[in-house]
ROTORLUM-950735 format. One record per residue (C-alpha): x, z, y; residue number from 1. Coordinates in steps of 0.02 Angstrom, whole numbers. Last residue first. Example, Ala and Ser with C-alpha at 12.3 -4.5 7.8 and 13.67 -1.06 7.14 Angstrom:
BEGIN
SITE;x;z;y;num
SITE;684;357;-53;2
SITE;615;390;-225;1
***
This chain:
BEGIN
SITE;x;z;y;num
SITE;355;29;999;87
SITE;335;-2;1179;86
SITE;220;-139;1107;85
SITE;127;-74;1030;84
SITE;141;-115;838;83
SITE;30;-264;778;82
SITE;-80;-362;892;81
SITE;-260;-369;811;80
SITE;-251;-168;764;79
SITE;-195;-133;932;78
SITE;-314;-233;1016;77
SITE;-446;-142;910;76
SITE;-383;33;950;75
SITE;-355;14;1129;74
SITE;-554;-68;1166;73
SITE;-598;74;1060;72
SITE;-490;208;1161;71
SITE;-576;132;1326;70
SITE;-756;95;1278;69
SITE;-854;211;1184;68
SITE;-714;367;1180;67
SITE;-687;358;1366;66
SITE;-881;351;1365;65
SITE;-889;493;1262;64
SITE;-754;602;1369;63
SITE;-858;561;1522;62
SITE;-977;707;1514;61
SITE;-888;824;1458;60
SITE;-736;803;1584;59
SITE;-861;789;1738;58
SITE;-958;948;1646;57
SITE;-780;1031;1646;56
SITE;-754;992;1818;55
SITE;-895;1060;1911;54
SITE;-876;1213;1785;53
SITE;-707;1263;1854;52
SITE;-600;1310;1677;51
SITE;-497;1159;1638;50
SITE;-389;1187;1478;49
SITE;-454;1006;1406;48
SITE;-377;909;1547;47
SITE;-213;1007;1541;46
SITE;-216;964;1364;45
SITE;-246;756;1380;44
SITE;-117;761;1507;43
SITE;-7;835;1411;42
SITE;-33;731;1247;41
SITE;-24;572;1344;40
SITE;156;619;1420;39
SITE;205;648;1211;38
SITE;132;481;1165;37
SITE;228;402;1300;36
SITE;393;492;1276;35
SITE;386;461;1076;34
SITE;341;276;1126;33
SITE;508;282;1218;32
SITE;609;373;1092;31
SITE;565;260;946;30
SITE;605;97;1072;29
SITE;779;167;1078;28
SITE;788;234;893;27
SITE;750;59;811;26
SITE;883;-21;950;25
SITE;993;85;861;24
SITE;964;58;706;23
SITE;999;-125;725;22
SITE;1153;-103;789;21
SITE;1179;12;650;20
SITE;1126;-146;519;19
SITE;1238;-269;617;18
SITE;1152;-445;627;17
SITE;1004;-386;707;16
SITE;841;-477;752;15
SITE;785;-436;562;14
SITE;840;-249;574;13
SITE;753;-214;729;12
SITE;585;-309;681;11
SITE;555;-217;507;10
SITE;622;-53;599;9
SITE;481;-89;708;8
SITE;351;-158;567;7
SITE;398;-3;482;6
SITE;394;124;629;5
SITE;187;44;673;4
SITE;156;82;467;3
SITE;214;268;502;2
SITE;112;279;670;1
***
């Protein structure tokens, strides 16, 4: 994420005239990714603190494929598009 907060900062301070200004709008897009990522993270814990067996083998089972296809499918657009952008 450090290289994604330099091409944002990057971005903020060239479509800004006033340097705090610019902050600023650095720090508001900051705090939403930073909501995002932390919403993720919950979810992604609750999931992994299941205890029924039915639906830890479901979990198991499909955390590959999410893996496989999904997160790739994230990580390569992400990599060809530059910062997210909610960034």
């Amino acid at each position: 994420m450090i290289w994604e907060d330099a091409l944002v900062l990057a971005r903020c301070l060239s479509d800004q005239r006033e340097p705090v200004a610019a902050l600023r709008a650095y720090e508001a897009r900051g705090r939403k990714r930073t909501a995002a990522v932390t919403r993720q993270s919950a979810l992604v814990g609750k999931v992994g603190q299941w205890e029924q067996p039915l639906l830890c083998s479901l979990r198991d089972g499909l955390t590959p494929l999410v893996f496989a296809t999904v997160l790739s499918k994230l990580f390569v657009a992400h990599l060809s598009n530059g910062p997210h952008p909610d960034a």
